[in-house]
Structure formats: C-alpha cells, structure tokens
C-alpha positions in Angstrom: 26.6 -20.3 44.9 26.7 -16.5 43.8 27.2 -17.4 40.4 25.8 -20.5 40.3 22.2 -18.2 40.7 23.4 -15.7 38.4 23.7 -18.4 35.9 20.2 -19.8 36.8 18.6 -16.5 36.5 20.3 -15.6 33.2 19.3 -19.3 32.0 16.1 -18.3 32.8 16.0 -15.2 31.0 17.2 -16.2 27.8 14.5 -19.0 28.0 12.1 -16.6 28.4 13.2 -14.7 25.3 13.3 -18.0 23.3 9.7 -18.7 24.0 8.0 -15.0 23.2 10.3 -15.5 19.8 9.1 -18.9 19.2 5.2 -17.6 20.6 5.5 -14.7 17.4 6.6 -16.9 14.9 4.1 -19.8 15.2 0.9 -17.7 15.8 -1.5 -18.2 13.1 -5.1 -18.0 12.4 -5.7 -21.5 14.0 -5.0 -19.7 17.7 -7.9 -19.3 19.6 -8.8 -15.6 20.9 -6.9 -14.1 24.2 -9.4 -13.7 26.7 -9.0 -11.5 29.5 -7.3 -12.8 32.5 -10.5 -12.3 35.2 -13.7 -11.3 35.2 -13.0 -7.8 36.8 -11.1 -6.8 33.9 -13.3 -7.9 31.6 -16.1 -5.8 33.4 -13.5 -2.3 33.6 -12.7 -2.1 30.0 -15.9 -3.1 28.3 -16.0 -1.3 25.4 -19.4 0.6 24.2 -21.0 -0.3 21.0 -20.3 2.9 19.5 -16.6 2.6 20.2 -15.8 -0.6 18.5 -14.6 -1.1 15.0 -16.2 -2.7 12.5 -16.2 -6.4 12.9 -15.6 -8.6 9.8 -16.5 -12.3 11.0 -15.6 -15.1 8.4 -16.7 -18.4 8.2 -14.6 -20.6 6.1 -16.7 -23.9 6.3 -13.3 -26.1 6.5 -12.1 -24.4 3.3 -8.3 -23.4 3.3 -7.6 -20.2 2.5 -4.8 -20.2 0.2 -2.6 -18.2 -2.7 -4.8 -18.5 -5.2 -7.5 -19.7 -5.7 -10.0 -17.9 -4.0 -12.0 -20.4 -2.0 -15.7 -20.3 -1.0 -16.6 -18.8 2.4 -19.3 -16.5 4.5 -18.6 -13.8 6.4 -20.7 -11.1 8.4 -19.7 -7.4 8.9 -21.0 -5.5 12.3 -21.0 -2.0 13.2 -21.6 -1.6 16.9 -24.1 -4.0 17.5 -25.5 -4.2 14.3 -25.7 -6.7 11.6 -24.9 -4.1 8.5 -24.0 -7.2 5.9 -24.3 -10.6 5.8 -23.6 -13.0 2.7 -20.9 -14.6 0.9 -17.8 -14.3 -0.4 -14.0 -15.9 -2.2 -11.2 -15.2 -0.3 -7.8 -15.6 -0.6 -4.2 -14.6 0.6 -3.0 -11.7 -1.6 0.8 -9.7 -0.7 4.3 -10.6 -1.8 6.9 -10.4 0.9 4.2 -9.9 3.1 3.1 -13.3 2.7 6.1 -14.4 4.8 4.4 -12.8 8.2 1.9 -14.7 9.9 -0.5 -12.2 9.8 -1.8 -12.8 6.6 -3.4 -9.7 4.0 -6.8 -11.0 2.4 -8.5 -9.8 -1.0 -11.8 -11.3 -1.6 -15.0 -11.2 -3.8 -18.4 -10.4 -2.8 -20.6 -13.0 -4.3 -24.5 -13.6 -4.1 -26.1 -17.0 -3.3 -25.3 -18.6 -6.7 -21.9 -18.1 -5.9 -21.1 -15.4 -9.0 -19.7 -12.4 -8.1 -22.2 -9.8 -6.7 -21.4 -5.8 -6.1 -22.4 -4.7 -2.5 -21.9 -1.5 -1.0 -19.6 -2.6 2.8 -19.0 -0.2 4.9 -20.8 2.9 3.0 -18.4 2.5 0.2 -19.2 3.2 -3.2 -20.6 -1.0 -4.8 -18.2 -3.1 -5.7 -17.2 -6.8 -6.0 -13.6 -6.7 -5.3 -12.2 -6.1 -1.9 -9.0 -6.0 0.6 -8.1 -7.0 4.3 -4.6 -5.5 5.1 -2.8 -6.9 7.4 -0.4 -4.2 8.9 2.0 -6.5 10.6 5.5 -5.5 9.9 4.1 -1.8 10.6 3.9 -1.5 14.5 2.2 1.4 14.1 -1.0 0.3 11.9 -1.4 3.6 10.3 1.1 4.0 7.6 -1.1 3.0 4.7 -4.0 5.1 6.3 -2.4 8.3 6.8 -1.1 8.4 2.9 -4.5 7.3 1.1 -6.0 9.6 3.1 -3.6 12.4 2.6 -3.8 11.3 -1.5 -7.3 11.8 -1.1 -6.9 15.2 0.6 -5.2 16.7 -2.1 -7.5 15.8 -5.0 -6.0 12.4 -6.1 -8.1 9.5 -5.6 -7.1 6.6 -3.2 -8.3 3.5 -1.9 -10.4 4.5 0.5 -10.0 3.0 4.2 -11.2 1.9 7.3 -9.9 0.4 10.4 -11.9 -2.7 11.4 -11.0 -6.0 13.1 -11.4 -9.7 11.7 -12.3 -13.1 13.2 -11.6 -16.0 11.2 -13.4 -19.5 12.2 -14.0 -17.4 15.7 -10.3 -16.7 16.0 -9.3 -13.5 16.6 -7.3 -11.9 14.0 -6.2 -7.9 15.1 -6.8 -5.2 14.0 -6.8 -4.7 9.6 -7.3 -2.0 7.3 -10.6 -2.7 4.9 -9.9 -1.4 1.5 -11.2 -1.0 -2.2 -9.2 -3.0 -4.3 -7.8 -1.1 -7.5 -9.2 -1.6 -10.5 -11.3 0.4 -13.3 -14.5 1.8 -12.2 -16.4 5.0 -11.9 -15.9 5.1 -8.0 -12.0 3.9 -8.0 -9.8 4.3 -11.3 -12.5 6.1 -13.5 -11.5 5.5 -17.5 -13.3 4.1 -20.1 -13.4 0.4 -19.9 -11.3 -0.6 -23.1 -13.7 -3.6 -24.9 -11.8 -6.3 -26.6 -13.6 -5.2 -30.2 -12.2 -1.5 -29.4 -8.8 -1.4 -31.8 -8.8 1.4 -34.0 -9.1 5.2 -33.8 -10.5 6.8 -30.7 -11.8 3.9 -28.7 -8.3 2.8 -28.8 -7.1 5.5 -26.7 -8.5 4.6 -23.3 -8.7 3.5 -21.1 -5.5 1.6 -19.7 -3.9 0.9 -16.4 -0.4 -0.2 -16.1 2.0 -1.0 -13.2 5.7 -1.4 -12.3 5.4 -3.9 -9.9 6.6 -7.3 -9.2 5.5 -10.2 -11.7 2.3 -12.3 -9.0 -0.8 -13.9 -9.7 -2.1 -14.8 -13.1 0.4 -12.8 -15.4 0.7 -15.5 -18.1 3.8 -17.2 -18.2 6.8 -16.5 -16.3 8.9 -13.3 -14.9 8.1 -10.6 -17.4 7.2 -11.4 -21.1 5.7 -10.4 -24.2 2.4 -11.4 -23.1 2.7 -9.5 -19.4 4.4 -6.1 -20.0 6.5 -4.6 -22.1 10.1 -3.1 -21.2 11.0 0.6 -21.2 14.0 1.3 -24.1 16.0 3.6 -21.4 18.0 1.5 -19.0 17.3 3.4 -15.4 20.0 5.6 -14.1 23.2 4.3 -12.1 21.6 0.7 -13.0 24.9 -2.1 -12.7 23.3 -4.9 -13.8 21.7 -4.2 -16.9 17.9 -4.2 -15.1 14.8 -3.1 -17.2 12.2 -1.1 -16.4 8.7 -2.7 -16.9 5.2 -1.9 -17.8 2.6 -4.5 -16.8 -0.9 -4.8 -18.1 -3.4 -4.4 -15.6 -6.4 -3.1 -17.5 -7.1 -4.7 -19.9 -5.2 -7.6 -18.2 -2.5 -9.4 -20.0 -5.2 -12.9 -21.1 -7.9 -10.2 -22.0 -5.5 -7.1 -24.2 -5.1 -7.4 -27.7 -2.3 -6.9 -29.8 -3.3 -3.6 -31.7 -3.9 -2.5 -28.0 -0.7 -3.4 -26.9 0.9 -1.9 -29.4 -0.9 1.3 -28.8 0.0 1.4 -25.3 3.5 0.9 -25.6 3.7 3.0 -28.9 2.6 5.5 -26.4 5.0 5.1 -23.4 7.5 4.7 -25.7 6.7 8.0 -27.3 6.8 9.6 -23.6 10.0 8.3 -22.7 11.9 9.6 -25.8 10.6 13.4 -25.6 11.4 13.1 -21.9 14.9 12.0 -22.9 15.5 14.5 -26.2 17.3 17.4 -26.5 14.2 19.1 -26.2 12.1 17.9 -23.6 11.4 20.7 -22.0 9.5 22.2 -25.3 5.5 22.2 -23.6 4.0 21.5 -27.1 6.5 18.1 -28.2 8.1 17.5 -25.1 7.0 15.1 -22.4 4.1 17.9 -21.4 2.3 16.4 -24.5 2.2 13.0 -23.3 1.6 13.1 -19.6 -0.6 15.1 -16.6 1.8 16.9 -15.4 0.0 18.0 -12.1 -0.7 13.8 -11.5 3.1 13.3 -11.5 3.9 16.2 -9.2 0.8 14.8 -6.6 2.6 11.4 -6.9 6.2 12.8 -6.5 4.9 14.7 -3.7 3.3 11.6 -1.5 6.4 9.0 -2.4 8.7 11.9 -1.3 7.0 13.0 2.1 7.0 9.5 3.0 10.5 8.7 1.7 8.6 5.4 0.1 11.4 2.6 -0.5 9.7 1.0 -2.9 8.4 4.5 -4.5 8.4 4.7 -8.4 9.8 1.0 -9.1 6.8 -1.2 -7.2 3.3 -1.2 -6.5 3.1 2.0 -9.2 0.0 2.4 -11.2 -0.7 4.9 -14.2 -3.7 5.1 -16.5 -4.8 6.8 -19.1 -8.2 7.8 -20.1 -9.9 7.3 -23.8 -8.3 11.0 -25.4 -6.3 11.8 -22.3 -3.2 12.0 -21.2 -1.3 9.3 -19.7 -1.4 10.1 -15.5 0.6 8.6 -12.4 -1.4 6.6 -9.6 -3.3 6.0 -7.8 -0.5 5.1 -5.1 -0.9 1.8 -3.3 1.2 0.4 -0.5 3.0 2.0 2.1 3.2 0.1 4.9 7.5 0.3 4.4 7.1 4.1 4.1 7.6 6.7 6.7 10.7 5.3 8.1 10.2 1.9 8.4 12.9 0.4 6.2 16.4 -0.7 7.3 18.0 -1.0 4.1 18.8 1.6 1.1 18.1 4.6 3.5 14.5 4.2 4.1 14.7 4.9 7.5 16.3 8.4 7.5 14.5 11.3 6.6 17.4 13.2 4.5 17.1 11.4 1.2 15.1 11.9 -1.9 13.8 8.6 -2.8 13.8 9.0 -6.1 17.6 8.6 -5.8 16.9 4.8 -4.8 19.4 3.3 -7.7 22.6 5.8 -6.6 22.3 4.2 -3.3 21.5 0.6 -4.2 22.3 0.3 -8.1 22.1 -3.6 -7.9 18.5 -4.1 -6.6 16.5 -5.8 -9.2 13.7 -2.8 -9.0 14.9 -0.1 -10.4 13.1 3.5 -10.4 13.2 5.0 -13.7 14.7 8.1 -15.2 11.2 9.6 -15.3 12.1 11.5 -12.1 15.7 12.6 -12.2 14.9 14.4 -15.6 11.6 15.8 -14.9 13.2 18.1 -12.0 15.8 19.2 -14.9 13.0 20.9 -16.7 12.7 24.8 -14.9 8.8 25.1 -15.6 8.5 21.6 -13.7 10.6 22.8 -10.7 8.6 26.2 -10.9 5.1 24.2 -10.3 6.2 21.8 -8.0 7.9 24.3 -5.8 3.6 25.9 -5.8 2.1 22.6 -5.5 4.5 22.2 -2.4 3.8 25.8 -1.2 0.0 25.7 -1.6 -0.1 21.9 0.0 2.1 22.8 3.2 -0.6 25.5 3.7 -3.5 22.9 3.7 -3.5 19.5 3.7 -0.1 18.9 4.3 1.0 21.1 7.3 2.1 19.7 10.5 -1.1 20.2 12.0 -3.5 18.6 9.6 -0.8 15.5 9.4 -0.4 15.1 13.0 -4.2 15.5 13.5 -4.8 12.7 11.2 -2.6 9.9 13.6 -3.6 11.8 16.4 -7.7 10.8 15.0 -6.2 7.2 14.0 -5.2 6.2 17.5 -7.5 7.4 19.7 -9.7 5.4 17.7 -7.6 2.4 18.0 -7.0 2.8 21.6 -10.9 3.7 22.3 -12.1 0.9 21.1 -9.4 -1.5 22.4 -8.2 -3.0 19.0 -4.7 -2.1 19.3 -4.3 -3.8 22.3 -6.3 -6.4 21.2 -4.1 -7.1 17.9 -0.9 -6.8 20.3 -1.7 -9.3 22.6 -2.6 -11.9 19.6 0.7 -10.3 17.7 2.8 -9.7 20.4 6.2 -7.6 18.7 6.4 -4.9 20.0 10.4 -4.9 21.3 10.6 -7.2 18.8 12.5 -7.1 14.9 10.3 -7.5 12.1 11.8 -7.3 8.8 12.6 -4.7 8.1 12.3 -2.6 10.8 13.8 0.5 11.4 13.2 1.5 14.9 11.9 -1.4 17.0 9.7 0.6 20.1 9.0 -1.5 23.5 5.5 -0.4 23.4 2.7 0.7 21.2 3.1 4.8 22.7 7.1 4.4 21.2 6.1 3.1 17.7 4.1 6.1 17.4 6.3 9.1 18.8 8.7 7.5 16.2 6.1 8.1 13.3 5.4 11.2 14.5 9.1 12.5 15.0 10.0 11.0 11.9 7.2 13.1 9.9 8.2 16.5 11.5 12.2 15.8 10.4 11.2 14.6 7.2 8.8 17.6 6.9 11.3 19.9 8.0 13.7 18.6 5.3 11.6 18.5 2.4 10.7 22.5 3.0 14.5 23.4 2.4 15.1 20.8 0.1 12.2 21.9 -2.8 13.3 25.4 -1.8 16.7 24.9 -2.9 16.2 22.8 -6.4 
C-alpha cells in the first residue's frame, strides 16, 4: 500500500508538471485575460491610475495578424485613465527566432483614416510612422533591452528609446511589452541625409547610408544574401571553418530603392575600410582605418556589446551609417534581449569572455563577427582611448550605482503597477527553460538577483580586463 501511494502521488506530480508545460506552450493571444480569483483580492491590490503602465488596446476587426503583410487594425493607447491616442494602424509579427515563442514581438504603422501611413507623436516620442511592441519572453527578467538603450543613450549614442507598457489584443491580455522607435533614418532616430534615388555623383553620393549584418528577413529581394541585398566583405572572419562571409545589407536606401552607382559607392567604401584596417600600416591616423571610420562610435559600440557579453554582438542585429561627407560610424545597437547572461551556448552566460572572441569559441556558426575588432585592439592609440572612454564611463554612467539604479527604477515600476505579475500569470515560466536560458529562477525576485549579480562579475571583470590590454 506504501508504495502503491508513493506511486499515486509521484503519478500525480509528474501530471502536474505535464500540464503547466503543455499550459506555456499553447498560450496565445486567443486566451482570455486571468482574472483575480475573488473579489477581495481584486479590491486589495487595485492599482492607482498613476501607477499603471501605459495601456496599448488593439482592435484587430477579425484581421490575422501575420509575418508580413501588415494587416489593418485600431488600437487606443491610455496613460492612467486617459485616452492619450486613438486611431489606426498595420500591424504585424516582426522577430526571427523569436517568432518561435508564443509571445509574439509586433512592429506596426501609424496610419490616418485613409489608411496611408500618418506620423504621430505616442507616448511623447519624437513623430513618427513606424513603430515596435517587444515582446520580452525568453528574458524573464523584462529589462535587458531597456537597461542597454538606455545606457547607449546615457553615454551620448542614440538608441531606441523605450517604455514599458502593457498590450491587449481583441481584449486579451497580452503582458507586459517594451514600446519602441523602430530604426530607420530620420532627424529624431538615425539622423543622415536621406540619400534620393537621383543623388549619384559627387557629394550627394556620400550620405547618407545605413547598413546591417544581420540575418537575411522580410523583403530583401531574392533569396539568402545576393547582389541585390548586400554585398560580402573580401576578408574571411578570423578562426572561420567553414568558409562563412561576412555581409553588408542595405538598409537605407533599401535593397528595391538603391542604385547601382550607390552601391558601388558604399561598398567601394567598406571595402576601402577593411583593407587599411588589414595593411601593414593601419595604425598610420591619416591612411589607416582612422580615415574611414568614427573612431569614438566604434569604442561606444565595443563598449555596450562587451559589458553585456552580447552573443549575437558584432555578427547580428548590427547597424552602421554614414552621413553625406562623414565618416562611416557603428550603431545604433538593437537587440539585447540574449545579452547579460542569458545565453546557454558559445559562453554567453559567463561573465569572463570577450565577445568579440565569439568565432574562437564557436568557429562553425554561420554568423560570424568580423576581424574589425580583434585588429582594432592591435592598434596602441586605440587601446590608449578606449582604456579613457572606459575610465571616464565607469565614473558616470556606467558605475555600479548608476547601473543598478536603473533595474532598481525598472522594477519597482513593474511591480508598482502590477504588470509583472500580471505578464507571469498569462506567461507562466518562471522555473521553467526557455531557449536559451542560462539560469532558469523559480520566481520573478531570482531572475533579477541573477541580472544583477551577473552585471557586478561582469563589471568587475571588464575593469581588470581593459586595464591589462
């Protein structure tokens, strides 16, 4: 009988297990929201108006929302109790990998009545058509994209700026997202000139351009990587085995919109980068790779991908532009939700790597980074102003204190306003693996000592680490 009730209660719990697996994996946007389980709860943690996040409410009038296209919808934003925008919009789901989670990422256009595409100001952001929803799902935490725009920000480099707020889609409860600017070219986001079609000789052919090493997604003409996309760097990336390339996509002008003298340009020019970087005398200021990019823009970007020990830094979701007459300049960075130790797989969980040194530790990914980084920090002057940048930054914006301030802000917002229980109990995993999880914490409280310890090691490490090169 003993173990006849052992077995029945073991039965029981792995039952128990199967379901809240099975409960994660089939949520979806369909679910209906999680009320609270009696009135007297309901009554004991009402929430003030002032304490809520912003709401984004969308409509989708029976349309789908899918990968592309965008599809028609309405949606209404509220700040406490107040209606601050009401109109319509396209939306679809936008993310790569990501895409796999039931919590889906959104990017969507504001449009006006007609349905063409309108610039509105949401949120006190700067006007603009072209929007994101993200969906940190994967990131237990929810502050890992946050923390580094806003620390890009801090230190003089622009970032998407960001706001905690909390969807309902169809009146069904979504969590807890991070509204963002979308990046593209304009004076408030990426400010370059914007490169006309009839601009292809002399100075107007300069600028302005944005390119990105990213995966191939969305409407890049044709398929994987081609002439018409991108164009290939001529130096094979360090400690690559399988003969990978490094590639340059267009983003601005976009690959149906760029012409051929201004592709021609543009690679001419990163071209002409890569091969004083890789000469004999690269470290020369007046021809050496100093004459081709911002120097202080790479150190900024080196500096963010590092702190965070960013898996995917310098081989996806990398932007550079260059302005009409200006050098060519790293960022603005974009997506970091695998950042700060929350990758299982080529060391992005430990806090005692450089990430630039992704390909000596996993030489047969398909993403490589390139040599960019390993030769820049071979260069003394380079070294010499990094080591400052590092100095002056760990005195300011980047100290322990300002960082840990920062989550410290970030959750007692969160938990004030009751949004991070909220998103847990329509996305319950906590104590649970999502690729690719690092640490897995039982509750919200673990997920963020984790972060927190993680950033004092990794802190900690980088000091001796600059110190020494």
């Amino acid at each position: 009988m003993k173990i006849a009730s052992t077995l029945i209660v073991l039965v029981g719990r792995y039952l128990t297990v199967v379901f809240l697996v099975l409960l994660c994996i089939n949520c979806s946007s369909e679910d209906p929201p999680i009320p609270p389980p009696d009135d007297e709860e309901t009554e004991s943690t009402e929430i003030p108006p002032e304490d809520k996040l912003p709401m984004f409410a969308i409509s989708t009038n029976g349309n789908q929302i899918v990968d592309e296209p965008k599809n028609d919808a309405t949606f209404t934003v509220t700040e406490g109790n107040v209606v601050s925008h009401e109109g319509r919009m396209g939306i679809e789901i936008r993310g790569a990998s990501s895409q796999l989670f039931p919590k889906k990422s959104f990017g969507f256009e504001t449009r006006d009545a007609a349905n063409e595409d309108l610039d509105v100001s949401l949120l006190g952001y700067p006007e603009e058509e072209d929007w994101i929803l993200y969906a940190p799902y994967s990131d237990k935490s929810l502050l890992r994209n946050m923390l580094i725009y806003d620390l890009s920000r801090d230190i003089g480099q622009y970032a998407s700026r960001t706001k905690f707020v909390e969807v309902t889609i169809d009146e069904a409860y979504q969590g807890v997202y991070v509204f963002m600017e979308k990046l593209k070219r304009d004076s408030g986001r990426i400010d370059i000139n914007n490169l006309k079609e009839d601009e292809n000789s002399g100075d107007d052919l300069t600028g302005g351009y944005i390119l990105k090493i990213d995966k191939t997604a969305g409407s890049n003409l044709g398929e994987g990587y081609n002439d018409q996309n991108s164009f290939a760097s001529t130096i094979s990336p360090p400690n690559a085995v399988n003969g990978q390339e490094i590639n340059f996509m267009y983003e601005d002008p976009d690959a149906e919109d760029i012409t051929t003298e201004q592709k021609t340009y543009i690679t001419n020019y990163v071209g002409q980068f890569e091969a004083a970087l890789a000469s004999d005398s690269f470290t020369d200021p007046e021809t050496g790779y100093a004459a081709f990019i911002d120097v202080d823009s790479f150190i900024d970007f080196f500096i963010l991908n590092e702190l965070s020990n960013n898996v995917d830094g310098y081989r996806l979701s990398t932007y550079m532009h260059k302005d009409k007459n200006e050098k060519l300049k790293m960022g603005p960075i974009w997506d970091f939700n695998l950042a700060f130790g929350n990758a299982d797989y080529c060391s992005g969980g430990t806090t005692n790597v450089w990430a630039y040194k992704f390909n000596e530790r996993c030489p047969e990914d398909f993403w490589q980074v390139p040599f960019w980084w390993e030769r820049l920090l071979q260069d003394p002057a380079y070294v010499s102003k990094l080591k400052a940048r590092w100095g002056q930054l760990r005195g300011s914006s980047l100290s322990n204190g300002a960082i840990l301030s920062k989550l410290d802000t970030y959750t007692t917002v969160l938990n004030t306003s009751g949004a991070a229980e909220n998103n847990f109990r329509k996305w319950p995993v906590l104590g649970t693996y999502i690729w690719p999880n690092n640490f897995v914490g039982n509750t919200y409280a673990e997920e963020l000592d984790y972060l927190t310890n993680w950033i004092e090691d990794r802190l900690l490490w980088m000091d001796a680490e600059i110190e020494g090169l």
